[in-house]
Every structure is written in structure tokens, then in C-alpha cells.
N, C-alpha and C positions, 0 to 999 in steps of 0.2 A: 443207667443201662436201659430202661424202661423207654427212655426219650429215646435213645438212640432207635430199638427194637422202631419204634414208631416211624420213626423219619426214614429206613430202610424199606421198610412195608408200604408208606407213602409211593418212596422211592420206584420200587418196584412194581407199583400199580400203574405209575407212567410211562414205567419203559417197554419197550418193547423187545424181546431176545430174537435174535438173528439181525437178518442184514437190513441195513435201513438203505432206503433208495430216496434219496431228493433231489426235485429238478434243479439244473441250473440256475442262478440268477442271473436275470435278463438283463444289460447294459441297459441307463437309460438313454435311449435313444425317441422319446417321442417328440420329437419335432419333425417334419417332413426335411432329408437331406441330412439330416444327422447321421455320426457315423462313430463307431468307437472298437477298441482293442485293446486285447488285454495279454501280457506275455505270463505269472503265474500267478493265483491269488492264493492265498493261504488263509484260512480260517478256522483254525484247530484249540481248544481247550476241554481239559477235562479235569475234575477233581473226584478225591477218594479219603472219602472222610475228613473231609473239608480240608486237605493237602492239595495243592493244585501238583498235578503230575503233568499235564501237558498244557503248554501255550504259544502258541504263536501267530501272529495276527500283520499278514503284510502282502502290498498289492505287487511285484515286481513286475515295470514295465506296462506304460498304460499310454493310448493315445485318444483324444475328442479332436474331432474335426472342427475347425475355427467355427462360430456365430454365422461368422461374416461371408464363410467361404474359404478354400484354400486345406492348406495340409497339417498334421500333427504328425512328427515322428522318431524314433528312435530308436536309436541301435545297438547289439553289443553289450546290453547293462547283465552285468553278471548276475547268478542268480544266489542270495546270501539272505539267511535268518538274523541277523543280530540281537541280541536279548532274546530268541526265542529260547524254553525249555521244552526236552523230549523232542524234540526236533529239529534236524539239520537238512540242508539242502545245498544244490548244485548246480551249476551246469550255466546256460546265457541264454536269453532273450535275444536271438538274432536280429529280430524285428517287430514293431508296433506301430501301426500306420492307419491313420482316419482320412478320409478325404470328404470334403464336402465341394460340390460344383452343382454348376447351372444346368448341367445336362444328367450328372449321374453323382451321387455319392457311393466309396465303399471303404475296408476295412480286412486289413492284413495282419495277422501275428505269429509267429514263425518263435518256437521254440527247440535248440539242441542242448542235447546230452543232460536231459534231465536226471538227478537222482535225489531222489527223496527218502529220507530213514525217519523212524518213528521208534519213540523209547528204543532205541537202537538196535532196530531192525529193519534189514534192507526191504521196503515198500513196493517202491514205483521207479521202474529206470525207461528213460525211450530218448533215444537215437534223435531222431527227428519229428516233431509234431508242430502242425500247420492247422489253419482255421482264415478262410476267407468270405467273405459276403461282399457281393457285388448289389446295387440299387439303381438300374436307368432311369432315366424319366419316360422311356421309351422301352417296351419287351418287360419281358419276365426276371423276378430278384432272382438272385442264386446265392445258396451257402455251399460252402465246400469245405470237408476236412482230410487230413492225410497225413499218418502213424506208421513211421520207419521204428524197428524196432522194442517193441513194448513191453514190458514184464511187469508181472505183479509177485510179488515176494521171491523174486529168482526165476519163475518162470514165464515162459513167453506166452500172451494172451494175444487176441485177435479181438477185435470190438467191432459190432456190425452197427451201422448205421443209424437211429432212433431204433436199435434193437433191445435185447432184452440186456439187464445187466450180467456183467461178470465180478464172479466175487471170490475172496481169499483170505486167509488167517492167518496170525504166524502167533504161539506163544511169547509172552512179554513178561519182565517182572514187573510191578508195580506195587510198590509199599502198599500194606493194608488188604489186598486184595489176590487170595489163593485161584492161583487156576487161571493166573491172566492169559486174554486171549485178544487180539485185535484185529479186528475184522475189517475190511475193504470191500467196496462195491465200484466198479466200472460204467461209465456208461459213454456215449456216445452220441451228438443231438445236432444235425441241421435241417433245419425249420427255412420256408417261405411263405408269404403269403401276400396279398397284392397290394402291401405297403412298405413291405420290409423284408428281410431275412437276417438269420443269426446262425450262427456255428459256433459248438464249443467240442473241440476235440479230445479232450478226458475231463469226466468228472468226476471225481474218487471222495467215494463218502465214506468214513470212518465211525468205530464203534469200539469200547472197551466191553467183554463178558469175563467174568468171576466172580468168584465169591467174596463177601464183604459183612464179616461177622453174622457169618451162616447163612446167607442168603446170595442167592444166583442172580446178580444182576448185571442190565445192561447200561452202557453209559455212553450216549451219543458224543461224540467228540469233534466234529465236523466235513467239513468239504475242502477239498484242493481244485484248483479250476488250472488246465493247461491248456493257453492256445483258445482264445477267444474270440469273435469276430462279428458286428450288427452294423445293420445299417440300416435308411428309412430311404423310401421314393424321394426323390425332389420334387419341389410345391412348381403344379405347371407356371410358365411362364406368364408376365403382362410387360403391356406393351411400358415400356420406360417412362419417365417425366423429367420434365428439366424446369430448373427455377432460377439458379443465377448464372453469368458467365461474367473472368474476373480475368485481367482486365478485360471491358467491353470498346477497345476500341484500338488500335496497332497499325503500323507501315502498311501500306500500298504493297511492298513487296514481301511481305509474309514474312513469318520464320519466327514469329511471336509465341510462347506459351500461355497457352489461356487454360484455367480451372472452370469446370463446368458442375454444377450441382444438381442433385435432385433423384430419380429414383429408378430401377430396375437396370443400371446398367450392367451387361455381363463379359465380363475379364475375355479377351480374344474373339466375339461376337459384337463387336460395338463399331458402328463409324458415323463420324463427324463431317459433317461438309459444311461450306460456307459461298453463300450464294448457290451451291450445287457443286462447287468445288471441292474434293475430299482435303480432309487435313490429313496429315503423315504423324507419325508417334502416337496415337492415341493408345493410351493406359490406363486401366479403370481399379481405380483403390478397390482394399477389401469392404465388402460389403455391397458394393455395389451404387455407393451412392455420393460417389464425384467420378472424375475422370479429367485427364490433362490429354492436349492436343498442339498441337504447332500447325498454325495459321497460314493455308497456303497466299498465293500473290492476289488480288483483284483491283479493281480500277477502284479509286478514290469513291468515300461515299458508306452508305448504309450497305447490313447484307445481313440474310436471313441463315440462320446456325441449329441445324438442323442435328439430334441425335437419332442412330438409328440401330436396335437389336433385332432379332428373328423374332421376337413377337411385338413388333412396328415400331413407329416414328416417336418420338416428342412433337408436342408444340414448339414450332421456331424460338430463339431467343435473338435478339439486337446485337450486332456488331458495328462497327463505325470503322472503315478502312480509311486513314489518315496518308496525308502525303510526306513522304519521307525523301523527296529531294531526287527517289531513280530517276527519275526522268529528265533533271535537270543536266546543263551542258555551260560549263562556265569556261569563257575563252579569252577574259583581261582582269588587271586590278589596275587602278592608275590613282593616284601616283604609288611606287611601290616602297618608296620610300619616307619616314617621319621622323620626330625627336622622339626618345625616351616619354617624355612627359606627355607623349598623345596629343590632342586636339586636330588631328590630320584629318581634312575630309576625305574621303574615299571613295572611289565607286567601283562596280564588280559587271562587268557585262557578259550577257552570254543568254540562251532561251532554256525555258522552262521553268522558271525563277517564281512565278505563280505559287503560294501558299507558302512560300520561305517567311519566318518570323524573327529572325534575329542573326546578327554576325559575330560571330567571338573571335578574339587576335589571344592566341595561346590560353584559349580557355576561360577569358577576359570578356563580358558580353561591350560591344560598341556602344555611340548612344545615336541619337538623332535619325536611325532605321526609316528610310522610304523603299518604296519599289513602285515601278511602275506599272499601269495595267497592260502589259502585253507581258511581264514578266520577263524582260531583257535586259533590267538594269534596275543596280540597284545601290546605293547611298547611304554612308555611314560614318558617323566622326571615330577617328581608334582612342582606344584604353589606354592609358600608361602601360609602359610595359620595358623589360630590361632590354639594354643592347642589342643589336642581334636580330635574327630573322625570324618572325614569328607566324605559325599554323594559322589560315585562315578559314574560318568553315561556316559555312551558308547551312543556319540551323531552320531545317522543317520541324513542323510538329509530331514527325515521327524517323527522323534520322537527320545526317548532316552530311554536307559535299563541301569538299577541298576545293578551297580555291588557288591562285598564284600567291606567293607568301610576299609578305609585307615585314622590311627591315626596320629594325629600330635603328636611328643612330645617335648614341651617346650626346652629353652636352660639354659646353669646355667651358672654361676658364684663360681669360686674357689680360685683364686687370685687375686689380686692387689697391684702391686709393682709399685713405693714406693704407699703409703697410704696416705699421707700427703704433703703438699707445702704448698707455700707463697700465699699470696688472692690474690697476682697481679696476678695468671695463669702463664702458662707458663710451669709446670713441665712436663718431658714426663713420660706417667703410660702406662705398659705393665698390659692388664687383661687377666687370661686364666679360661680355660673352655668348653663349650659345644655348637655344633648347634650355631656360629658366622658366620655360609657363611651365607652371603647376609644383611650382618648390613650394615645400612645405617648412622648410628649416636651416639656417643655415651653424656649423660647426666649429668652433675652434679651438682648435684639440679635439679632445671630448665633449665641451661644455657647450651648449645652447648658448645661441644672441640671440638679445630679444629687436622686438617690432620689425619687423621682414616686411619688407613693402617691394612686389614684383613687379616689374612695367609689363603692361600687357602686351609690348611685342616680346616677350622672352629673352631681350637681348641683358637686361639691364634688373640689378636689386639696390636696394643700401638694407641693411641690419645696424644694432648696436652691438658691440663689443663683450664679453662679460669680464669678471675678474680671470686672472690667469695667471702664473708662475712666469717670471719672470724668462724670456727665450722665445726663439721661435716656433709655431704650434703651423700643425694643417689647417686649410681651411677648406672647409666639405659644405658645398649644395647641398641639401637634400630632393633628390629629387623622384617620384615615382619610377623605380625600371629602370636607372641610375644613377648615381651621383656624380657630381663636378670634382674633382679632388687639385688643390693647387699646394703640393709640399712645399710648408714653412715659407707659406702665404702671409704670414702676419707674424709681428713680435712685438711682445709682451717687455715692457721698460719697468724696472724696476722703481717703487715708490715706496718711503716710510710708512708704517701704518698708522694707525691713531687707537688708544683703549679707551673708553668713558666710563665704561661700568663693569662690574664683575657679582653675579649673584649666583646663590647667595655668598655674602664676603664673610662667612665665618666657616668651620665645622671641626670635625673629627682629630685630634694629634693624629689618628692613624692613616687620615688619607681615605682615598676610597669612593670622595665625592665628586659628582658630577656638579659644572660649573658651567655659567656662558656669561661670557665675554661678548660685550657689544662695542664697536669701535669701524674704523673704516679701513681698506687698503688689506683687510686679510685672504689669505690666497692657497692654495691646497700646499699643504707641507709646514703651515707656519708652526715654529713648538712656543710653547708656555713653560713658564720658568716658577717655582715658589723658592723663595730665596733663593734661588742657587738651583734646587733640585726641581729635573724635569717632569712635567705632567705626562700623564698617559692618553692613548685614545680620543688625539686630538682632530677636529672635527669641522671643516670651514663650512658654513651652509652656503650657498647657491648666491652671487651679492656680493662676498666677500664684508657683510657689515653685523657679521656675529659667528660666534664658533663656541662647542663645545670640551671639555677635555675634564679628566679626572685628574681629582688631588694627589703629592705623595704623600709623604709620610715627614712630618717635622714637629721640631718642639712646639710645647706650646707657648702661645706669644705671639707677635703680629710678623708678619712676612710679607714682601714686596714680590708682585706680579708683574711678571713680562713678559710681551709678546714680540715674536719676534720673525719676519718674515726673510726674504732675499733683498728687501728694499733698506732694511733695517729695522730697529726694535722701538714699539711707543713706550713713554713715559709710564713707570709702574702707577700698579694699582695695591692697593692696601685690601688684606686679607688677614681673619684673626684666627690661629689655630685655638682649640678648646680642646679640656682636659676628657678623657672619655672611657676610662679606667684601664686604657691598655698596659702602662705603667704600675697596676697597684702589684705589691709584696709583701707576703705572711713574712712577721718574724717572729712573733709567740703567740701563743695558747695556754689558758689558764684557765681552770684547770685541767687534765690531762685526760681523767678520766671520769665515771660516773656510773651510773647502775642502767642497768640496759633497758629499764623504763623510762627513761626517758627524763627530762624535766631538771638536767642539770644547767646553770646560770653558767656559759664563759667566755671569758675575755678572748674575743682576737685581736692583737697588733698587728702594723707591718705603716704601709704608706698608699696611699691611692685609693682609701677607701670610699671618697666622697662621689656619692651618687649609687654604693652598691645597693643592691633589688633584696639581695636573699644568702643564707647560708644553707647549705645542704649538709646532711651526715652520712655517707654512704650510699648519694642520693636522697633520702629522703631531706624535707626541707624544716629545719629551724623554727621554731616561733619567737613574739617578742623582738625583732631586729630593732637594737636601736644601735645608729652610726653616730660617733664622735663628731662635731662640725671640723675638726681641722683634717677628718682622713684618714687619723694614724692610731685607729683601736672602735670597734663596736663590741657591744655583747647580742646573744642570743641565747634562750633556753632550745636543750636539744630535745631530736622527738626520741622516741623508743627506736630501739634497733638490736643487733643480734648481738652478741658478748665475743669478743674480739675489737682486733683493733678497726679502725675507720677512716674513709677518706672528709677530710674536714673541706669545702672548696665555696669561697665567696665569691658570691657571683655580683660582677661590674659591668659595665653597659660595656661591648668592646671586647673584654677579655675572663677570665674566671681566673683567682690566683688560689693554688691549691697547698694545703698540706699536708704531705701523704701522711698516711696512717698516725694523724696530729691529734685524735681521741681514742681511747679506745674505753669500751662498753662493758662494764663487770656484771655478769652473768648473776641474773637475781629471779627466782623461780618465778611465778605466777602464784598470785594469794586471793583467793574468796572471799569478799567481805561480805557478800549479802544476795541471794540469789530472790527474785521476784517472777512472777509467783512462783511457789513453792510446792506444786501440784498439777495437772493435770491429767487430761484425760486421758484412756487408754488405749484410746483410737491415735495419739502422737497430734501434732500441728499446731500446739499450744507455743505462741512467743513468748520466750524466758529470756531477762537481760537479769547478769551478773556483773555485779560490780565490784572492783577490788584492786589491782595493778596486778604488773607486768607482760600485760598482753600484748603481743607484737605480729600488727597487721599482717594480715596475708599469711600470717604462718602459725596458727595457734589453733588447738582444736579442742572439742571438747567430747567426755566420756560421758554416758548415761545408758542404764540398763546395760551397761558391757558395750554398749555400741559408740563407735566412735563418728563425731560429726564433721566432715573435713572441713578446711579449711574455707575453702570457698564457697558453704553454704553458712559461715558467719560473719557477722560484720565487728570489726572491734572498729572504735574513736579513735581517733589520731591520737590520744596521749597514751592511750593500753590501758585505762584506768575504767573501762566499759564494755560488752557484749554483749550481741543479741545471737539469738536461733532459734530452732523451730524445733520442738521437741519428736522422738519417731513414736512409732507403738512401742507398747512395752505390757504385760502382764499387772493389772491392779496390782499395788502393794508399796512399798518404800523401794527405793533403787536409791546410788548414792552419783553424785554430779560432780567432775576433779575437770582440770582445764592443764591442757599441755602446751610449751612453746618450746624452741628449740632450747629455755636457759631451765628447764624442769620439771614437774609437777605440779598442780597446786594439792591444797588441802582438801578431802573429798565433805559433800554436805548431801543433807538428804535432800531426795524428791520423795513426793508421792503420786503413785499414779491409779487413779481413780473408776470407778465404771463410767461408761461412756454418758451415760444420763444423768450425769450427779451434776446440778447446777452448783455453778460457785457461784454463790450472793454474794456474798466478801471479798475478801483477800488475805494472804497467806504470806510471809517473807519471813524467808532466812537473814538472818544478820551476825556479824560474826566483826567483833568490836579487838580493836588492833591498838594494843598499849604498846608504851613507847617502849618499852624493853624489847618489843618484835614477836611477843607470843602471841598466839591469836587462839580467841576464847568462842566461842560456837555457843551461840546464844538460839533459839529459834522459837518463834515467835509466830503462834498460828491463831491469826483470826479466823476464825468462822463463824463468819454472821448470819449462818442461816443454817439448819438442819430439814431434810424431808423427811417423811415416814411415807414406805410404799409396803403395805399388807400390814406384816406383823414385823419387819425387817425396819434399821434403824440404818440409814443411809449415813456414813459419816467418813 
């Protein structure tokens, strides 16, 4: 009570009783052109005997005029406490508004229908409250404020300007504290002076008075700010600078977007000329330090790019006015006609042709480009290009002019000698005709002929032939911009094939394998035959003199391959099917069952066993496999698994032959033979391995100090006949160690667990010795090779 007495009398030596008056806090605004707004700030907490009875801490509605320039603003944000305590609020922020600019920055904030309660009691209500500052760069700042209807606890106050405050009280309950009272002070503040001005249209400073085990104190609790508003001068003007201009170079006839860089430029004060020419669209990013423009027209050549604000010029930057062809007047093409396949000379007449660089035929550049120097004509070989009429245009280095169009005209076909061969390929065909400069390929059907040789008048080819299906096929030019097409231009004569070899010639009874066949005359469609049964996914390559295809499915033993096209079928080929255990089946198991640790010896029968890999028991896998050489019986010892019955499944290259539930596993507890060491320390982390049977992986746990060690932080051996783990903490003393799996308990054995400083010099084991009648006898067996003595205490 004493402490308390104290901290109250502290208490009350700092406060002060009656009304507290504190100025507003000032936005920051020092930077010149700064500008800010604020719609309500709340800053309220108090506590009472170390109970916080009021809090609430929030800005609603705030704007900063950009860095760079430009506006902040916002409207409409309701005005709401959430999480606050002892105080609620009301009403909207109609407006909050910063501006910053090159001539003036200022600052708006406009608050209705305030209402404000405290420990719930009606405070502060006002109608309409405003707060503006205006900052030229030019004249006198100004703050201005203006309060439509105002009250403080219910009644209507008047606030005079930087005048004295207004102040009011209304009783409050407040835990802890008799006599509560809460006090209000008013004030009213716009301030200029020849950098800045600010206005804050209410400032309502707040106070707790009462008693608070026996003593009259006061308890500041804070400020509410309504309707804010500051601003700063803008920094006088300098004359701009300019560093890059991007692109530096665009058409004769303007209308180019150029980016311009570097410093002072001002949004709506800015122009651009070029040579003395103004540019049109000029717009100047925030900040002031790019700006984009559109390039008016001037004659070919260099021009000086001039920026210019109300506080002066840039240093010129470089332009290059390129010629883009207005000026040009084209009035022939001759000839206006060509093949597909281009090589057309051309020429384009007409004046002003001077500074043109290039001719494209539908967006296709020409090649062999002259022009002459008076710029009246001008020379060009055409592109390949498809049938048809195509766009001619006289490219400048900074636009293009239309010329008279230039038609393509298709190529043809009129002969083909001979017309017919063998479907191996191979025949040579001369095709004549039309428009063949610049074939690249010639078609038939689908398939490429090889060695294409074109006469260089375009009238005339020969190709070779490829393999092909017996029939008649298209025969297709290839040519840039169009093809030659002559339907069922050539036919394909049926021929025998020939097989020579087949690799590899053995595999799988079950089929499956991929195979190739080399021979001659094979043709898309041909099938393969193994005895009798057809291959899959068969595959002629390009030639016709190999093909791939997958095996079926047949006995094993040898089988005859044949191939077989529209020409007819070659001489079989010899293929050895091999055994590959798709065939093996369980027919017994011996014996049936065994102890669920595992390590029982049994016979599988059935047929197909030769070449099996493995036996599994429920998935897990077998040890010991040994396979009979004729296939039909191996044994294996089983591993540990759970008591129930089991899937028994031999696994063969090929297939797995199973038998369901063919063992099943007789439920045999887990037994302790001998735990090592048999002590640690009492800090836990000691590795203990227990040995003894029936341990089954993954699923066995073990007990010590009452605590159980789960599964997966120990490891049992694949037969269950061994474990490790890590021992926890535990209290010095004996505790006893039992091991669980799904098929029981085992026998519990001691631990000891030791102080944390106790060296073990020695070693310590449990042993626990297993006569054949199945009793188990607990023998334990504590070496300790070494003793310490610390003080008068015998460590043991």
C-alpha cells in the first residue's frame, strides 16, 4: 500500500489540475512546395491504476502532395474508431487535398457531421469544419478556417481565431477513480509567415480529474485534431537543362514522338521547337525531369531542339530530319508483271526518288537496288512471292511511297516423262513447264525426290523418284510464292520387297519389342507378320530399305517373319521367342504359416519360376531365394510382418504370380534378450540397442520412464531380432524398458538413469537368457569399471 501511496504522490507532483492547453502539431511540411491535410486525428489514452480506461490512436483521412509535383486526394472516407476503447466516433471526411506545383502549392480538408463521445459522453459535435492554406510563389500565404455548427458537451461554442481557449467538463465513471470528471479545452490556430502557412480548425485537448485512493488527480489523456491544412512557398524557379533526346533523328514530315531529358521542366509552361519550329503535344512527366513532344515537318538535315520554361531556354540538343519519301512522285513500274519464283528485273520511274534505300514486293525487301542520281528511276530484281498482285513501296529512311503493284504469276506444269516406276523410287522424271527458277523441291504425294537439278531458264527440272505405295500420287513443285501442282502426275508400280535381316531376332514371349527390318522395296503401309500374328506400330523410314514395328505376343520357340507390301511379301526371316516369366503359376506353399518374426524356411511350387528376382510377404521382401533349375519350386526364408494372413507374390521378369493370403503370420509378442547399455544419463540422448525378437519394422515402440518412443525415431534390422534409440530425460534412478508391436508386449528390464556427470568408464548390459522351454530368466550383469568420488559423496 506504501508503494502504491508513493507512485500517486509521484503521480500528482507531475500533473497539473485544471485545463491543459497544447499547441497543435505541425504537419511536416519542410520542404519548399510541400503541402499536407489532415480530415481527423485522434490521439487519446489514459490509465487508472494501471487499468487502461481510454485508447484510441488513428489518423482518418490524410493527404501529401507528390515529391515530384502534382495532387493527393480523397473523399468520403467515413469517420470510424475500430479497436478503439472509451471512445467512439462519427461522421465523414468530405475532403483531403495536398497540391504541390511550379507556381503555388496548397491544402484542403473539409470535415462533416462530426460526433465524438468519450467514456460515453457526448464531447464534440460540428456540422461542418473546413481548414485551408494556400502558398504562391508569388503574394502573401494564407490559412483560413470555418465551423458551422460547434458544441462541446451539448452546448454551442464559438472559437475565435489564435484566441484564447474554450473549455468544458462533463462527469464520467471511471473504475478506480471517485469523482470522475473530464475536461476539454478548445482552440482555434491559423498561422502565416513568409514560407508557409497552416490552419487547424479544432483542437480539443483532453484531461481525467478525481480521486484515486485518496488523492485529487489529474490525468492528461490527449488531443483530437479536426480539419487540418499546411503548406510551404515553392522553391523559385531555374532556367531548365536538357541532356538526351530519344529518338534523335525522324521523317521530313514530322509527327514523330521524341523523349526529351534533363531538368526544370514545368507541366503546362514548357515548349519545344525544332529549328524554331514549335512541336505540338508537349507533356512533362512528374517531376519535372523528361517530357515527350511530336516533331513538327522541316527540310531534310540537322536541327537544333530547343526547351523552353518562364525561367529560360536549355542548351539546344541534336535532331537529324531524315527523308521519308513526301516529296517523292512515282508515275511507272515496268514490267508489271513476273513468276512466283521472282528474279524479275524492275524499274520504278517518277522524281524525287533521291534518298530512297530499298524496294519491298509485299513486305519482301528486293535485291540488286540502284537509283540514279537525278532520283527519276530506279532498279530492282523481285522476291519470290505468292500468285497475285503484290504492294510495291519505295522504302526511305524514314517512311515508304506506293508504287503501281506488280503481279505475280503462278508456275505450271506440262510434262512428265516417264509418268510411272517402281514404288522402290528411284526412277529419273524430267518435268517441263513454267516459272521453275528458284524450286526448291520437288513432291510426290507427300514424299521428297531427291537430286533436283533446275535449268536455269525455269522452263525445265529432272528429280529422282522416292519409294511410294503403289497408285497414282500428285506431283508438286516446290516453289517460293507458289507451287506447280499436276494431279496424279506419276504412278507408283507395284514391286516384291526383299528381308535380309531382322534385329534383334530374339526377345520377350510377351511381345512388346521394337524390331528393324532391313531389306529393299519397303513402302508406307507395309505390315509384318510373326507366325501368323501381326506386328504393331509399323514404320517404313524414308528409302524404303528398313522399317521398324513391334513384336506380338507368341509362344515361345522360333517363328517366321514376314513382310509384306502391295507388291507382295519377301521370304521369311527367323525370330526366337524367349521365356520371360509372363507364364509362371503358384500351385503350393509349404508351409502355411509361421511366427510373425519372421525367419520361417518355405517351399513355393507352381511352373515358370526360372529367372524369378525375389519373393515378397505383404510386400515386404523374402530372404535366402533359392530357384529350382527346372522352374517349378524355390524356397525362401520369410522376413517379420504383422499376425494375420498375407499376400505371398513371386516376382518374374514380365509378370508377378501371386497367392492371395498363401501365409499367414502367428502373432508372437516381442521378448528382451539383453539391452546395452543399461544406464544413462539423465539429461536422455544415450543410444541403447536391444536385442531379442519379434520386432516389426516401422511399427514397434518402445516404453522408458513411462514415456513412449515412437516409431519412427527407431530403427529395428530387417529380421526384428535388433533395435536402436536414443534414450529422453528421465529423473536419476532405475526406470524399467518393455518394447511394443502390433502382436504384444514384451518383458519389462531395468534402466538406470544416472546424474548428468557421472562418467561411464565401463559398460553395463542387461541379458536375459531364453531356454528352450520359452521362459525367459533376467539375469543382469553390471560392469562398472570405474567409480569417482566428488567431496565426501560416492558416485555410483
Amino acid at each position: 500500500m506504501g508503494s502504491i501511496r508513493k507512485s500517486l504522490s509521484i503521480l500528482a507532483a507531475v500533473l497539473v489540475v485544471g485545463a491543459v492547453v497544447v499547441g497543435p502539431p505541425t504537419p511536416a511540411v519542410a520542404q519548399p512546395g510541400s503541402a499536407n491535410a489532415r480530415g481527423v486525428v485522434v490521439d487519446l489514452s489514459a490509465e487508472v491504476l494501471g487499468n487502461m480506461v481510454i485508447s484510441a490512436d488513428a489518423t482518418i483521412g490524410s493527404a501529401t502532395a507528390p515529391a515530384g509535383g502534382g495532387t493527393d486526394t480523397s473523399t468520403l472516407i467515413p469517420i470510424a474508431l475500430p479497436g478503439a476503447l472509451g471512445v467512439t466516433a462519427s461522421g465523414t471526411v468530405e475532403q483531403v487535398t495536398a497540391t504541390r506545383g511550379a507556381t503555388a502549392s496548397s491544402a484542403f480538408s473539409s470535415v462533416n457531421g462530426l460526433n465524438l463521445a468519450v467514456l460515453g459522453v457526448d464531447v464534440l459535435d460540428g456540422a461542418e469544419i473546413t481548414a485551408t492554406a494556400t502558398c504562391p510563389l508569388v503574394g502573401a500565404q494564407t490559412a483560413d478556417t470555418t465551423i458551422t455548427g460547434l458544441s462541446l458537451f451539448g452546448t454551442t461554442v464559438t472559437l475565435i481565431v489564435n484566441g484564447p481557449s474554450v473549455t468544458g467538463s462533463a462527469v464520467v465513471t471511471v473504475a478506480g477513480m471517485i469523482g470522475a470528471t473530464l475536461n476539454a479545452s478548445l482552440t482555434r490556430t491559423e498561422t502565416t509567415t513568409a514560407a508557409g502557412a497552416a490552419a487547424t480548425a479544432v483542437l480539443a485537448t483532453f484531461a481525467l480529474t478525481g480521486i484515486v485512493n485518496g488523492q485529487l488527480v489529474t490525468i492528461p489523456v490527449g488531443t483530437v485534431i479536426v480539419a487540418q491544412a499546411s503548406c510551404e512557398r515553392p522553391p523559385a524557379p531555374v532556367p531548365p537543362t536538357t541532356s538526351t533526346i530519344a529518338p534523335d533523328s525522324g521523317p521530313q514530315s514530322g509527327g514523330q514522338t521524341v523523349t526529351i531529358t534533363g531538368t526544370g521542366f514545368v507541366a503546362g509552361s514548357t515548349t519545344v521547337t525544332f529549328d524554331g519550329v514549335p512541336a505540338t503535344g508537349v507533356t512533362v512527366a512528374t517531376g519535372g525531369t523528361s517530357l515527350t513532344a511530336v516533331t513538327p515537318a522541316n527540310p531534310v538535315g540537322p536541327a537544333a531542339v530547343v526547351v523552353t520554361t518562364p525561367a529560360g531556354s536549355a542548351a539546344p540538343l541534336d535532331y537529324t530530319y531524315l527523308a521519308d519519301g513526301s516529296g517523292a512522285n512515282i508515275t511507272g513500274l515496268t514490267p508489271p508483271t513476273g513468276p512466283t519464283g521472282g528474279g524479275t528485273t524492275v524499274t520504278i520511274t517518277g522524281t524525287g526518288l533521291t534518298g530512297a534505300v530499298a524496294v519491298d514486293f509485299d513486305g519482301l525487301p528486293s535485291t540488286d537496288f540502284t537509283i540514279n542520281p537525278a532520283g527519276t528511276a530506279i532498279t530492282v530484281v523481285t522476291p519470290p512471292n505468292p500468285a497475285g498482285p503484290a504492294l510495291v513501296e519505295v522504302v526511305f529512311p524514314a517512311g515508304r511511297v506506293t508504287a503501281p503493284p506488280f503481279t505475280y504469276v503462278a508456275p505450271t506444269i506440262t510434262s512428265i516423262v516417264p509418268d510411272e516406276g517402281p514404288s522402290t523410287g528411284g526412277t529419273s522424271v524430267t518435268i517441263t513447264g513454267t516459272g521453275f527458277t528458284g524450286a526448291t523441291g520437288v513432291n510426290f504425294g507427300d514424299t521428297p525426290g531427291t537430286n533436283l537439278v533446275v535449268d536455269p531458264s525455269g522452263t525445265s527440272l529432272t528429280v529422282f523418284t522416292p519409294p511410294g505405295a503403289p497408285g497414282p500420287v500428285d506431283v508438286t513443285v516446290l516453289i517460293p510464292g507458289a507451287d506447280a501442282v499436276a494431279p496424279n502426275g506419276f504412278t507408283y508400280l507395284a514391286a516384291p520387297p526383299t528381308a535380309s535381316a531382322i534385329s534383334p531376332d530374339s526377345g520377350p514371349q510377351s511381345g512388346g519389342q521394337t524390331v528393324t527390318i532391313t531389306g529393299t522395296g519397303f513402302v508406307p503401309g507395309s505390315t509384318v507378320s510373326f507366325d501368323g500374328v501381326p506386328a504393331t506400330n509399323v514404320v517404313v523410314a524414308p528409302g524404303g530399305t528398313s522399317l521398324t514395328a513391334v513384336t506380338p505376343a507368341n509362344p515361345v520357340g522360333p517363328a517366321l517373319v514376314v513382310v509384306t507390301t502391295p507388291g507382295g511379301s519377301a521370304p521369311p526371316l527367323d525370330y526366337t521367342y524367349l521365356p520371360d516369366g509372363s507364364g509362371a503359376v503358384v500351385t503350393g506353399l509349404t508351409p502355411t504359416s509361421g511366427p510373425a518374426a519372421g525367419g520361417t524356411t518355405v517351399t513355393i511350387t507352381g511352373t515358370g519360376f526360372t529367372g524369378a528376382t525375389g519373393v515378397t510377404f505383404d510386400g515386404n521382401p523374402g530372404t535366402n531365394l533359392v530357384v529350382d533349375p527346372s522352374g517349378t519350386s524355390l524356397t525362401v526364408v520369410t522376413p517379420p510382418g504383422l499376425a494375420g494372413p498375407a499376400d505371398v507374390r513371386v516376382q518374374v521378369p514380365g509378370a508377378d504370380a501371386v497367392e492371395a493370403n498363401g501365409f499367414r503370420y502367428l502373432a508372437v509378442a516381442p521378448a528382451i534378450e539383453s539391452v546395452d547399455p543399461s544406464r544413462g544419463a539423465r539429461t536422455g540422448g544415450t543410444t541403447v540397442t536391444i536385442d531379442g525378437g519379434g520386432f516389426v519394422p516401422g511399427q514397434t515402440t518402445v516404453t522408458i520412464c513411462g514415456q513412449t518412443i515412437p516409431a519412427s525415431r527407431i530403427t529395428v534390422n530387417q529380421d526384428g531380432t535388433s533395435l536402436t534409440f536414443r534414450t529422453p530425460p528421465c529423473p536419476a534412478g532405475d526406470t524399467t524398458i518393455s518394447v511394443s508391436t502390433p502382436n504384444g508386449v514384451s518383458n519389462a528390464v531395468t534402466f538406470r538413469y544416472v546424474g548428468q556427470n557421472l562418467p561411464v568408464t565401463g559398460s553395463s548390459t542387461i541379458t536375459l537368457v531364453r531356454y528352450s522351454s520359452g521362459a525367459v530368466v533376467i539375469g543382469v550383469v553390471l560392469l562398472l569399471l570405474g567409480r569417482r568420488r566428488r567431496g565426501n559423496h560416492v558416485l555410483g
